[in-house]
Every structure is written in C-alpha cells, then in structure tokens.
C-alpha positions as CSV (number, residue, x, y, z in Angstrom):
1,X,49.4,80.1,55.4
2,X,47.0,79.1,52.9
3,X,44.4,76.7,53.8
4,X,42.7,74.7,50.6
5,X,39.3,73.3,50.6
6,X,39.3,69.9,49.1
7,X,35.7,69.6,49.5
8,X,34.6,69.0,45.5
9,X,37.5,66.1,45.1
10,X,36.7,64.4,48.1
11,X,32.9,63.7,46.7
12,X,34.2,63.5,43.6
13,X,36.2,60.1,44.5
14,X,33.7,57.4,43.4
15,X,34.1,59.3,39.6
16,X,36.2,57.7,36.9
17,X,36.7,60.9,35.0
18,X,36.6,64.2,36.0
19,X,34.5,67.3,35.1
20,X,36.6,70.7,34.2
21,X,36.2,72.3,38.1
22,X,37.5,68.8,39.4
23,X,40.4,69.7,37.1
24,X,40.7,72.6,39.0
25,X,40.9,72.1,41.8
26,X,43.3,68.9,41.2
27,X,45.4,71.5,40.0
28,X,45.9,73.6,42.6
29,X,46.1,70.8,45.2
30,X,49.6,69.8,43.1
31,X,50.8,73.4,42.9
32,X,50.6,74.2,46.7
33,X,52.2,70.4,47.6
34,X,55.1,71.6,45.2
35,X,55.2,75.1,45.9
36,X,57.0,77.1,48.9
37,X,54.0,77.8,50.0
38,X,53.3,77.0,53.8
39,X,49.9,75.6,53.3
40,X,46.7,73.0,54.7
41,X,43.9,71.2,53.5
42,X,40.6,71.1,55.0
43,X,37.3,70.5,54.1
44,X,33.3,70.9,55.0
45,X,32.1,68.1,57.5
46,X,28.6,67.2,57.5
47,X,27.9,68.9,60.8
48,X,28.6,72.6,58.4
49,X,31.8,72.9,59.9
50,X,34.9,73.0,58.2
51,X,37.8,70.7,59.4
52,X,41.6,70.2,59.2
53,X,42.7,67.3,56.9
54,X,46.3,65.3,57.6
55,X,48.8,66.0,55.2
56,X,49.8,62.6,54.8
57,X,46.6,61.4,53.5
58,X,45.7,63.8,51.3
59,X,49.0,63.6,49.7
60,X,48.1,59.7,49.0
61,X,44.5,60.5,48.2
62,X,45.8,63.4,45.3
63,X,48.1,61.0,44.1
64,X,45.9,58.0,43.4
65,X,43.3,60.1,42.4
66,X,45.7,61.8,39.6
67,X,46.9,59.0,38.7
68,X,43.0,57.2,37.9
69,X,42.1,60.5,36.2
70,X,45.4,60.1,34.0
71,X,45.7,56.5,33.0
72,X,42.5,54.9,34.3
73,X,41.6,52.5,36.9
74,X,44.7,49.5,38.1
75,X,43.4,46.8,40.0
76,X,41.9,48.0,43.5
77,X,42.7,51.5,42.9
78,X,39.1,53.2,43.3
79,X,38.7,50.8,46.6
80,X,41.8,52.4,47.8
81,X,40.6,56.2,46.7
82,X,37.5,56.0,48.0
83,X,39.1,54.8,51.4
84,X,40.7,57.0,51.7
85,X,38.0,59.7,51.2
86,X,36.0,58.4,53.9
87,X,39.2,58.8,56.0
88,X,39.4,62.4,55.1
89,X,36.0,63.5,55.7
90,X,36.2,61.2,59.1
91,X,39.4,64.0,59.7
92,X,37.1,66.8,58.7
93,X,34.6,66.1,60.8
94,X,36.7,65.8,64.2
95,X,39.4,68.7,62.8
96,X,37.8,71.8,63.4
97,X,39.5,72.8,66.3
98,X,43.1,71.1,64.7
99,X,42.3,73.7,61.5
100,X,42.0,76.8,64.6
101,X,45.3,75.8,65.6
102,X,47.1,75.3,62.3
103,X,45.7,78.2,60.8
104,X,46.6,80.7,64.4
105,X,50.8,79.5,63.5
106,X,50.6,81.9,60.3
107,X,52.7,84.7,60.9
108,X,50.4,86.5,58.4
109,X,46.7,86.5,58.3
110,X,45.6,82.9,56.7
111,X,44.1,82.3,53.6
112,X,40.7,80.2,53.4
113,X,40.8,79.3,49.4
114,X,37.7,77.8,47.4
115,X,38.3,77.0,43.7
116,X,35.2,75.2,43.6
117,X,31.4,76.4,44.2
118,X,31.3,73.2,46.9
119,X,29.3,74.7,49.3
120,X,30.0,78.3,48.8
121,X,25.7,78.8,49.0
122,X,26.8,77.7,52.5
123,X,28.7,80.6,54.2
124,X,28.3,80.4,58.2
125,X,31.6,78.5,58.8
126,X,33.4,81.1,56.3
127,X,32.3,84.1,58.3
128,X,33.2,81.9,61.2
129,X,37.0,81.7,60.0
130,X,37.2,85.0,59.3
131,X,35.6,86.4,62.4
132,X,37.3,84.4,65.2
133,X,41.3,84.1,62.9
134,X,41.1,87.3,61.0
135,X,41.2,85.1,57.7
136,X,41.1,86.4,53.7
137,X,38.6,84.5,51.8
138,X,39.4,83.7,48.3
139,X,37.0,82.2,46.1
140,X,37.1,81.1,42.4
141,X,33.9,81.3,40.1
142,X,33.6,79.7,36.7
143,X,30.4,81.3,35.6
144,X,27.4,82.4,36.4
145,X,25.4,80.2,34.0
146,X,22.5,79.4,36.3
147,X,21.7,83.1,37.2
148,X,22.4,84.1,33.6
149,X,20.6,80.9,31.5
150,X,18.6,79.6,34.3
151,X,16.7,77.3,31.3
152,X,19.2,75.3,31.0
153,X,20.1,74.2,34.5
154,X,18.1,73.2,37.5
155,X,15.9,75.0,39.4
156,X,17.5,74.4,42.7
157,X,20.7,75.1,41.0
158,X,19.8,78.7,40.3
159,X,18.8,78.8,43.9
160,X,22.0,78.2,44.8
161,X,24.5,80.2,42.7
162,X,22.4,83.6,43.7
163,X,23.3,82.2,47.0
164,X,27.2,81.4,46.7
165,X,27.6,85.1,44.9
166,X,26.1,86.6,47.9
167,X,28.7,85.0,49.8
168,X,31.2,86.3,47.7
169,X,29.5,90.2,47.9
170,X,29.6,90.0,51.9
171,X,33.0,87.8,52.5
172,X,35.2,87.1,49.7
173,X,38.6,89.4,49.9
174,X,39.2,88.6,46.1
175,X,37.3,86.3,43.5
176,X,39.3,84.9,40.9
177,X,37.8,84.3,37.8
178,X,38.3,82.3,34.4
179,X,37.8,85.1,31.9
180,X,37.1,88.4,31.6
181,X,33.1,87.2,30.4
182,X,33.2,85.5,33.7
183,X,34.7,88.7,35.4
184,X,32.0,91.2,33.8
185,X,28.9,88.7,34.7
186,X,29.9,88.5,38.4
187,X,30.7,92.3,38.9
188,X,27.0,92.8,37.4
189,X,26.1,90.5,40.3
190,X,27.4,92.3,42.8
191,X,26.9,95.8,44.6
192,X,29.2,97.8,44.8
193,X,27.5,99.4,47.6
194,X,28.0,96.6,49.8
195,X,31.7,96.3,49.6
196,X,34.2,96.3,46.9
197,X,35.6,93.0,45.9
198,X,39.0,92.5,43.5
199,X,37.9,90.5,40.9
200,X,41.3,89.0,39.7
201,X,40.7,87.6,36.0
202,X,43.3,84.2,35.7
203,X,43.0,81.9,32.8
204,X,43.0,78.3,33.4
205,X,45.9,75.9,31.9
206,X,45.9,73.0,30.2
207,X,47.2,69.8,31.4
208,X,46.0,66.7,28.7
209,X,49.1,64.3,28.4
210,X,50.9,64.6,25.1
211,X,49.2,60.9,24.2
212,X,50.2,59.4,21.0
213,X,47.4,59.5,17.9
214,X,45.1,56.9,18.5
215,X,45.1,54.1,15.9
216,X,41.4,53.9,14.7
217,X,40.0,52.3,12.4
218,X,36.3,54.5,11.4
219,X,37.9,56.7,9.1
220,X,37.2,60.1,9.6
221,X,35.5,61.6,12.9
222,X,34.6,64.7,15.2
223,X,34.5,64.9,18.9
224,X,32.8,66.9,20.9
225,X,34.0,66.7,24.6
226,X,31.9,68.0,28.0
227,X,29.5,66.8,30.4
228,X,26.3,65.7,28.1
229,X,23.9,68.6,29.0
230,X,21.2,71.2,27.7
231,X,23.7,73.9,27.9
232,X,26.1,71.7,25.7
233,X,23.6,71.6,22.9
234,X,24.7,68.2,21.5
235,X,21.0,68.5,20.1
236,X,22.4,70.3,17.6
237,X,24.9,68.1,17.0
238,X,22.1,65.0,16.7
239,X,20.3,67.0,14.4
240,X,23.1,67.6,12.1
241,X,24.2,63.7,11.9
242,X,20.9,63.0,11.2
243,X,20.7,64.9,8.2
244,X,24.5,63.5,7.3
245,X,23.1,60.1,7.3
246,X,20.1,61.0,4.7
247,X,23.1,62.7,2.6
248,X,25.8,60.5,2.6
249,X,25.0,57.2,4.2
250,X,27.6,55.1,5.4
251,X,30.0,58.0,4.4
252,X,29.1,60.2,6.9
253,X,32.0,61.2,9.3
254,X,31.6,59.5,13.0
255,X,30.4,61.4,15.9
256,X,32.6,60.9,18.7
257,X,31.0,62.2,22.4
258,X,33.2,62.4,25.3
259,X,31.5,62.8,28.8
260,X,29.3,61.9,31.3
261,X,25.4,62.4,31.5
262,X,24.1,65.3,32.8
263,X,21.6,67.7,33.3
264,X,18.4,67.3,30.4
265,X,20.5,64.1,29.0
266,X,18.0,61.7,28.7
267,X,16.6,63.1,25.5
268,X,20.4,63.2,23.9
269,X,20.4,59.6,25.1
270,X,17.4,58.6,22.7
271,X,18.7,60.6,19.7
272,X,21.9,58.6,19.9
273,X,20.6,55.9,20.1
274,X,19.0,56.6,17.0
275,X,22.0,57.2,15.1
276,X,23.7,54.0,16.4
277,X,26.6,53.0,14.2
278,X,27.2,57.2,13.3
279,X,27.7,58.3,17.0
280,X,29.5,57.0,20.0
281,X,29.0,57.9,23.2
282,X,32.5,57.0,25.6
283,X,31.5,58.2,29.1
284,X,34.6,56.9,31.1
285,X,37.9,57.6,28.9
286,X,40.9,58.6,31.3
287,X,43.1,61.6,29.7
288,X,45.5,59.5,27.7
289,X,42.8,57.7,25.9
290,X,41.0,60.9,26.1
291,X,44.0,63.1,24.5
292,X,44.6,60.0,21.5
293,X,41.5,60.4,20.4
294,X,41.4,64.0,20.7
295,X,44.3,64.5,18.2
296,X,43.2,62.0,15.8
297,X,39.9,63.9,15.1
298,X,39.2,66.3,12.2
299,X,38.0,68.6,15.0
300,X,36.4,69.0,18.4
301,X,33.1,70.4,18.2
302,X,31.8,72.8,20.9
303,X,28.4,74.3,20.2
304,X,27.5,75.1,23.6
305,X,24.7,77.3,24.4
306,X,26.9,79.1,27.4
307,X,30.3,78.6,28.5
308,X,32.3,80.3,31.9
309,X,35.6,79.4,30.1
310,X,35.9,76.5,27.8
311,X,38.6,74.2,28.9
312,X,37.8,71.5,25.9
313,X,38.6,74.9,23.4
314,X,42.1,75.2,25.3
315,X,42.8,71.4,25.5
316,X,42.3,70.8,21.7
317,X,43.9,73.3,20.6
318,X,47.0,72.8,22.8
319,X,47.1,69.2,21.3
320,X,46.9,71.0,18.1
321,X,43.4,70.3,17.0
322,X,41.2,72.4,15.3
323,X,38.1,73.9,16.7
324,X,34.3,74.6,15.8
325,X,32.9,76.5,18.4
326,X,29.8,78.6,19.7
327,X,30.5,82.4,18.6
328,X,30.4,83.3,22.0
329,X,32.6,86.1,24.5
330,X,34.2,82.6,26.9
331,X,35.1,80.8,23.6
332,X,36.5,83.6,22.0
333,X,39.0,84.5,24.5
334,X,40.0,80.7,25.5
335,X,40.3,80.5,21.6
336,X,42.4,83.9,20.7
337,X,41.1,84.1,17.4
338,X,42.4,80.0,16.3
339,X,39.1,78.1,16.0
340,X,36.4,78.9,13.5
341,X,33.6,80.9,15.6
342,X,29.8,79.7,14.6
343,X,25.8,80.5,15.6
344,X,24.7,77.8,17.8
345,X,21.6,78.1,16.1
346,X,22.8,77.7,12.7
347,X,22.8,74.4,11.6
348,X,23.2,74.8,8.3
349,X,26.8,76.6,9.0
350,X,27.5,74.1,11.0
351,X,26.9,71.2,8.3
352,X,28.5,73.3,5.7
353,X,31.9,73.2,8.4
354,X,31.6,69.9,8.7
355,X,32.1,68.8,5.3
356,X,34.5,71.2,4.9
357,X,36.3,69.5,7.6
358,X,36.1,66.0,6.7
359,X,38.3,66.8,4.1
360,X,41.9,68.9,4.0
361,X,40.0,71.6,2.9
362,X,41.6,75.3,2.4
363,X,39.2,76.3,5.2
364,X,40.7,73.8,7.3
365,X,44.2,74.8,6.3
366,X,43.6,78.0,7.2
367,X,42.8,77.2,10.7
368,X,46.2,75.6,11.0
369,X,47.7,78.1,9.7
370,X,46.5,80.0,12.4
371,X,47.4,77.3,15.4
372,X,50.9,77.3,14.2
373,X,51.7,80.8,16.3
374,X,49.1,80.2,18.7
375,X,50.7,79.9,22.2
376,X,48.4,78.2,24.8
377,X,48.1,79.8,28.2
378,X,49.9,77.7,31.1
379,X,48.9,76.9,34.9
380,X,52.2,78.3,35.7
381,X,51.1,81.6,34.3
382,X,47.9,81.3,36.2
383,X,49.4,80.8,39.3
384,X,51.9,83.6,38.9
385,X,48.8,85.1,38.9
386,X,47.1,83.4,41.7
387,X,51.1,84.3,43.7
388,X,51.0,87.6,43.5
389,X,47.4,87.9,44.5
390,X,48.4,86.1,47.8
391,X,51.4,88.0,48.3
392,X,49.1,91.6,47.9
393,X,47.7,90.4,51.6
394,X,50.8,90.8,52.8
C-alpha cells in the first residue's frame, strides 16, 4: 500500500500555472490512479496531523486541476478546484484515524511517499506513522539550493531545508533524487554515522503537450521559462537586452519570460519595465500556450545561478528547441551534451550566442545536429525506477 501526500497540490489550487515540483507531484498522483498499485491519498491537516483523503474527490480534484494546468481556466473551473480543496483538507483534518485503518489492510508494510518538501521540516506525524504502522518513508528532494546558495533564497527558507534533510537522515527509508548533482549534495548532508539512507537517483520526465507553433507576429524571440527569481538570474538576461537595444534598436530579438514572481523579483520587475516593447513578461500561460511559444523561439534561455534538475532544459529540448544554459553539473546531465553550456557570469558569451542565434547560424545548426539523436528521458522510465524501489521493501 502506498499512501501519497497531496499536501503541495492541495495549497497549490488557487494557482493558474504550476511550478516544476507541482509538476511533480501531479505526476505521480496520475501514475498511482493508473497503476496496479493499491494506493491512498492523504495529506497534513492544520492540527500537524496527517489525514486520509477520499478517493473520489481527489480523483475529481487531479482531474480539474490537470486539466486548468493544460489548457487554462473554462468558466467556473478554479471555483470548482478550489472547492474542492477545502473539501480535501476538511477530510484531512477529521482522517487520521481513517488513514490508521487504511494503511493497517496492507499485507505488506505501507509506504508514506513525499515528492514534495511540503512540510518535510515537520517530521512528528512521520515518526508517528512509522512508529505505531511499521511504515517506509520515501521522500523526494530536488535540491539543496538553500543550504548550498543560501544568498539567493530566504532566510527562513534555509532554516527550513537543514530541517527537512534532517528528517530525511533520521526517517527516510530511501530518498529519491533528480540527478546525480542532487544525489552528491544531499549524501554530503547527511551522516553516515546516523544511519544509512538509499539515495535512488531518478530523472524526471517531460510531459509539455505536443502544441502546434504559435503564430506570432514579433519576428524573432528567446524565452526563458522559470519562476522569476535571484537564483534564475534573469538580471543577466536584462542586462544583455539592454545593451541589444543600444546595438540594434528596433532589431533586437524579443525577450519572451515565462513565469510567475518570485523570490528578489521586484528588481527584475523594474528592469523590465525598462525595456518595455523588447521584453514580455506572461506570468499565467497554461502548457499548450506555454509549449506554442516554446517551439517557435530561436531558443530558451536558462542562465540560472543553481539548478536541482532543470525541467525547462528537458521540456525544450523534447519539443525540439535549442538551449543556452548555465555551465552547470544539473544542466549538464538534464541536457546530455545537446544545448550549448555557458558562464552565467559571462555576458559577453552570452550576447555573442544570442546573435548567433537570431539567425540560422552554423552554431545553431550544430546544436540541431545534435538534438536529432537526442532521446529525452520519460516518466515511464522514472517510475520503473520509482517500481522497483517499492517492490525492494518487499
């Protein structure tokens, strides 16, 4: 029996679009409803317990919220998904002892699975579980950017990651992780003295609809997809359509940024707002307008100062897109060698592959050259992964 923890979606259901761990998580909700798996849903209640949800509803609640992530809002859908969220975590908070009794009919010892850091600082309920049902914990981590950049995040942020990775050191039966960068910074987080824990490395998938090019009318433009952040660097990105302007005017390619605000975006704000008319900012696009755009670019740009994984890498290249990217260990193995790998520093390599790629250039031939035998990992191949971890328990 696995039990999945649904607690990231279900404050996640007043978003339009979703960040890369609501992807997910979204993902592995669909695998276990179409798997053989015998499985549950629960989630954290406000009282720090963790309660059963009904099947029924979250079924519905998946669904709808799939389906706004996909195509984008119909009429009275985000009433009816953020209903039906507030039902859930009413179930959550009465279904502690209903998760007891669902979780005691495994014929095997249950499986408590977190593929989100929701609440995994908080780890009473988990050693709960596994105290009073004999449970496995399985946890997934994306990175370990706070502890590791801890400038470029919140203070309260870091606070809390050195907190969830103690939970994994003193109750996690396996951690799965993104990447082997991902793999190598959390074993360097935890003692091995304590207690050994598998560190299973399973690469995410990519699962952008196969949109048609968008008709667009600019001429020629990059995008740059991710939550709008310090880690991002889109500063860099500012800085270089500035100086495109002073070169080239009303020439200059369009800057196209896909994402929602986040942490240290007010000063990105005010730079593009000073380069109105050169970039566009399009905070709400659901993935088909999302995945039109994407393939019509010249190339996503990803100069990120620190990446667990690098989903956008894997999402443009699977719609065959080229990529410029931060040189660093995340992109490289989400990229296998396909995009063109650059100092996020460097802004002058930067501008100099940037008008290389505004045109067909050789340098951009080259780079589909190498896309052409490039073969893009699949969810199903993480989850054969993810199978044969939960079959190890026995």
């Amino acid at each position: 029996m696995i039990a999945l923890d649904l607690s990231r979606l279900l404050s996640r259901a007043g978003c339009v679009t979703p960040t890369g761990i609501d992807r997910v998580e979204l993902a592995y909700a669909q695998y276990l409803n179409g798997s053989n798996y015998a499985h549950c849903f629960a989630a954290r209640n406000t009282i720090g317990g963790i309660g059963l949800l009904p099947a029924t509803c979250v079924a519905q609640f998946i669904s709808e919220l799939a389906s706004l992530w996909r195509d984008g809002a119909a009429p009275g859908q985000m009433s009816r998904i953020i209903s039906g969220a507030r039902q859930l975590q009413r179930a959550a908070l009465f279904g502690g002892r209903a998760l007891g009794r669902e979780l005691r009919r495994a014929s095997t010892p249950p499986v408590y699975l977190l593929v989100s850091h929701q609440h995994l600082d908080s780890a009473r309920s988990i050693a709960r579980l596994k105290r009073t049902l004999g449970m496995r914990f399985v946890c997934l981590i994306h990175d370990l950017i706070p502890l590791e950049f801890p400038n470029l995040t919140r203070i309260r942020q870091t606070r809390r990651h050195r907190r969830r990775v103690a939970t994994v050191a003193a109750f996690a039966d396996a951690a799965i992780v993104n990447s082997v960068a991902t793999s190598a910074a959390l074993a360097a987080r935890i003692s091995p003295n304590v207690r050994k824990v598998p560190i299973i490395v399973a690469p995410l998938g990519a699962d952008l609809p196969n949109s048609p090019t968008a008709d667009l009318s600019e001429g020629a433009y990059f995008v740059c997809v991710g939550t709008i952040e310090a880690r991002k660097n889109h500063r860099l990105l500012l800085d270089l359509w500035q100086r495109l302007a002073e070169e080239l005017g009303h020439q200059a390619p369009l800057l196209r940024l896909i994402g929602q605000s986040g942490f240290g975006s007010e000063r990105i704000a005010r730079g593009v707002a000073g380069l109105r008319g050169l970039v566009v900012e399009h905070p709400d696009l659901p993935d088909v307008e999302m995945a039109a755009m994407l393939r019509a670019a010249r190339a996503l740009l990803m100069p990120s100062l620190a990446e667990g994984f690098g989903l956008p890498v894997l999402e443009a290249l699977t719609l065959g897109v080229p990529v410029l990217c931060s040189d660093l260990p995340a992109l490289r193995e989400s990229g296998a060698g396909v995009p063109e790998y650059l100092d996020p520093a460097d802004i002058a390599a930067w501008h100099q592959a940037i008008l290389d790629y505004t045109s067909d250039s050789p340098r951009r031939g080259a780079q589909f050259a190498r896309l052409a035998s490039w073969r893009p990992p699949r969810w199903a191949h993480h989850f054969a992964i993810i199978d044969q971890l939960i079959t190890g328990f026995g």
